[in-house]
N, C-alpha and C positions, 0 to 999 in steps of 0.2 A: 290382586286388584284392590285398590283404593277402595273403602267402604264411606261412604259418607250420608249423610243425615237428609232423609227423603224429605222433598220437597212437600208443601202444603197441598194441597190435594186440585187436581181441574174442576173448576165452576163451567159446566156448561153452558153458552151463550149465543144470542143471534144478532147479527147486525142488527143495529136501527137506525141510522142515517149515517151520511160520509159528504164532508165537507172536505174543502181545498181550504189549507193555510198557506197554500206558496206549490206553483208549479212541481216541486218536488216531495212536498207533505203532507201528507194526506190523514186526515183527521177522522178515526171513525170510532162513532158510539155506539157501543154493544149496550144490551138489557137484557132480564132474564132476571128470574125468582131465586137464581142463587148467586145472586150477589147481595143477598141478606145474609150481612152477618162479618162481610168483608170490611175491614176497616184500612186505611191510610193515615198515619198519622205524622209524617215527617216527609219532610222536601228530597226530591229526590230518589223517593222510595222505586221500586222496581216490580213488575210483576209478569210471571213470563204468560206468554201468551203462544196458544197451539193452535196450529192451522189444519184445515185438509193437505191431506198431501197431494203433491203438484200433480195434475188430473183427476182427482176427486172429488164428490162433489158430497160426502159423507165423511163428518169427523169419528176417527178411530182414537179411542182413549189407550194412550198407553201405558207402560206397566214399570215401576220404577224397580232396578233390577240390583240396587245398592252403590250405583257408581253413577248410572245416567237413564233418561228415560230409552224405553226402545220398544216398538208397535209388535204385535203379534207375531209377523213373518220377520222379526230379527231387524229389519228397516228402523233407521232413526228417525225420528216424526217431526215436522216442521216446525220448530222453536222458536221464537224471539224474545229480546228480554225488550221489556217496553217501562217506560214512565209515566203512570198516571198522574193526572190531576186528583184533590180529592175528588173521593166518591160521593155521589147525588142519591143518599141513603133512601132519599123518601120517594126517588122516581128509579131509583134501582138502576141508572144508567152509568157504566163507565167508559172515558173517552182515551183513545191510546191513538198515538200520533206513528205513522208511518212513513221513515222514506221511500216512495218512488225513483226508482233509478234506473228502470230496467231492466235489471237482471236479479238472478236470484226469486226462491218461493214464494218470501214474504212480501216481496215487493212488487213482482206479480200477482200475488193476492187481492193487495191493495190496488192497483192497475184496475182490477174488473171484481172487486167486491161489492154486493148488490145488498139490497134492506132483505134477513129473512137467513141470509147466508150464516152458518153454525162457524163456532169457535169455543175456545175455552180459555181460560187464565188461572192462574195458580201466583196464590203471594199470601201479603206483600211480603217482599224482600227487604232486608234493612234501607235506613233513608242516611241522609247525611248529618248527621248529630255535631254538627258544626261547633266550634269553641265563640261563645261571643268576645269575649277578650282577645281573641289571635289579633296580631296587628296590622296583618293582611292577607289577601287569598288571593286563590290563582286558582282558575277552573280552566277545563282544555277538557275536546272531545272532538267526534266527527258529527254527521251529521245524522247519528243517533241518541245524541248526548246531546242536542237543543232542547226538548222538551226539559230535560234536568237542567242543564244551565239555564234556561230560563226562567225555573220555582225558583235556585237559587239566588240570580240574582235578585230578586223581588223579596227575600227573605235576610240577606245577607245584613250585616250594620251597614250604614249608608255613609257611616264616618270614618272607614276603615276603604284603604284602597283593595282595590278587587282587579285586576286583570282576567279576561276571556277570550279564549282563544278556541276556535273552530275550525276542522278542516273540512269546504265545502269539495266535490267531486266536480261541481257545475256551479255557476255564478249565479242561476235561480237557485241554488239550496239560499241565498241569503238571506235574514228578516231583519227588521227593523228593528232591531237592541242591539245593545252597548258590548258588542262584541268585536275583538280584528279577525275578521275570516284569511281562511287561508287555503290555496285554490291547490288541487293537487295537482301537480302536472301529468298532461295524458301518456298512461303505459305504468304510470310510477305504482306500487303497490298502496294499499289501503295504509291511511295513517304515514304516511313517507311526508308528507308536508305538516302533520302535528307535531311530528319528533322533533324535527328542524325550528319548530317552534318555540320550542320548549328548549329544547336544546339553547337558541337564543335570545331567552326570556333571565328577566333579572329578577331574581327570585332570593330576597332577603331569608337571613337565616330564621327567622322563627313565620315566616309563610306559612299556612297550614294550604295544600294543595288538593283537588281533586278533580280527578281527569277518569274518563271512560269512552271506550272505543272498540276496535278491531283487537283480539287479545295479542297477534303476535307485536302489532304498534305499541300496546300500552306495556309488555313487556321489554323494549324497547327502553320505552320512558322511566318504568319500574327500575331498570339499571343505571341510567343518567342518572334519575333522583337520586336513588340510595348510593353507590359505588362510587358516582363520580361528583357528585355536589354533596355528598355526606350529609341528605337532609334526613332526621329521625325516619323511623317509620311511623311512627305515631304522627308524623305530623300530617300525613299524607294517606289518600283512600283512592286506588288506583285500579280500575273495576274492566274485564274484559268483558265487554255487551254482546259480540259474536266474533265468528271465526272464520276468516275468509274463506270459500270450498265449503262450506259447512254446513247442513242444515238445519242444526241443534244450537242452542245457544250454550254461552260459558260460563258466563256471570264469576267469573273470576273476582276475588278481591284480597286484597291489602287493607 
């Protein structure tokens, strides 16, 4: 078994409001005394986030086991890897944006999560340490990768071309930025409409790229880039945010 380097520890936390950013996004802000101490400090940072498991209404702290988290009774515990905004140090509140879609834990969560309701987060994860001299970028995800495309582009050089590219599930994931959305067609797998993207997307040699999504999509993408358009791997940060079937997040990266 793979041994890898235990994650930063769960800050336990309570709802305290949830706004609508778009029929499919659901915006909610957690607070709580232990998020003293948590910092953010680069764009597109990551930080995962544990939910109750699906019919409970009591968070169980899981136990990192050298490879992945897993709850008491052997069960994998409801995961997501999320993108915060910075953090609001002095009101102690962090905001993490959710797809509603329907299906799946966490997006049933966010469907009927109420002010009071328990959660946790553990980070940050690294952010995207961007080159300002690259000569262009190219960002690409689904529609758990807007929150990051969007610090992004608000950070990126504004004299440097940027292409964005997003695969929505439904024509409400869309918002208002400077993105080409890309609709999945119904039955097609997760990320089946980013690859195709990407795939025909004009991508200059020294582009520095970063895309994140569904891990077997961005694996996908991970072999376009590197095998078949020979781009560095250094030039490129290629992040799997979850796993289709999966309860646990991956947070895969390149």
């Amino acid at each position: 078994m793979r041994v890898r380097r235990e994650p930063p520890r769960f800050r336990p936390l309570t709802v305290r409001t949830i706004d609508d950013v778009s029929p499919r996004l659901r915006r909610v802000t957690f607070s709580g005394p232990e998020l003293e101490g948590l910092t953010i400090e680069q764009p597109a940072a990551s930080v995962r986030l544990l939910l109750p498991s699906p019919g409970a209404d009591e968070l169980v702290m899981p136990t990192w086991t050298g490879n992945e988290f897993l709850l008491p009774d052997g069960r994998r515990p409801t995961i997501r890897t999320c993108t915060p905004p910075p953090l609001d140090a002095q009101a102690l509140e962090l905001d993490l944006e959710i797809v509603v879609h329907g299906d799946g834990a966490a997006s049933e969560w966010a469907a009927t999560a109420a002010p009071g309701d328990p959660a946790a987060v553990s980070g940050p994860g690294r952010g995207y340490a961007f080159e300002p001299d690259a000569p262009a970028f190219l960002l690409a995800g689904d529609e758990t990768a807007i929150p990051a495309i969007s610090q992004l582009l608000e950070v990126l050089p504004a004299d440097r071309p940027v292409q964005a590219h997003v695969e929505v599930a439904d024509p409400d994931g869309r918002l208002p930025l400077p993105i080409e959305w890309h609709e999945l067609p119904q039955g097609a797998p997760p990320g089946d409409a980013l690859v195709g993207a990407i795939e025909e997307a004009e991508i200059a040699v020294d582009t520095r790229v970063w895309v994140a999504g569904e891990a077997a999509a961005v694996q996908r993408i991970r072999r376009h880039l590197f095998q078949e358009r020979g781009l560095p791997r250094s030039h490129a940060t290629v992040r799997g945010y979850w796993k289709h079937g999966r309860t646990a997040d991956t947070d895969d990266d390149d």
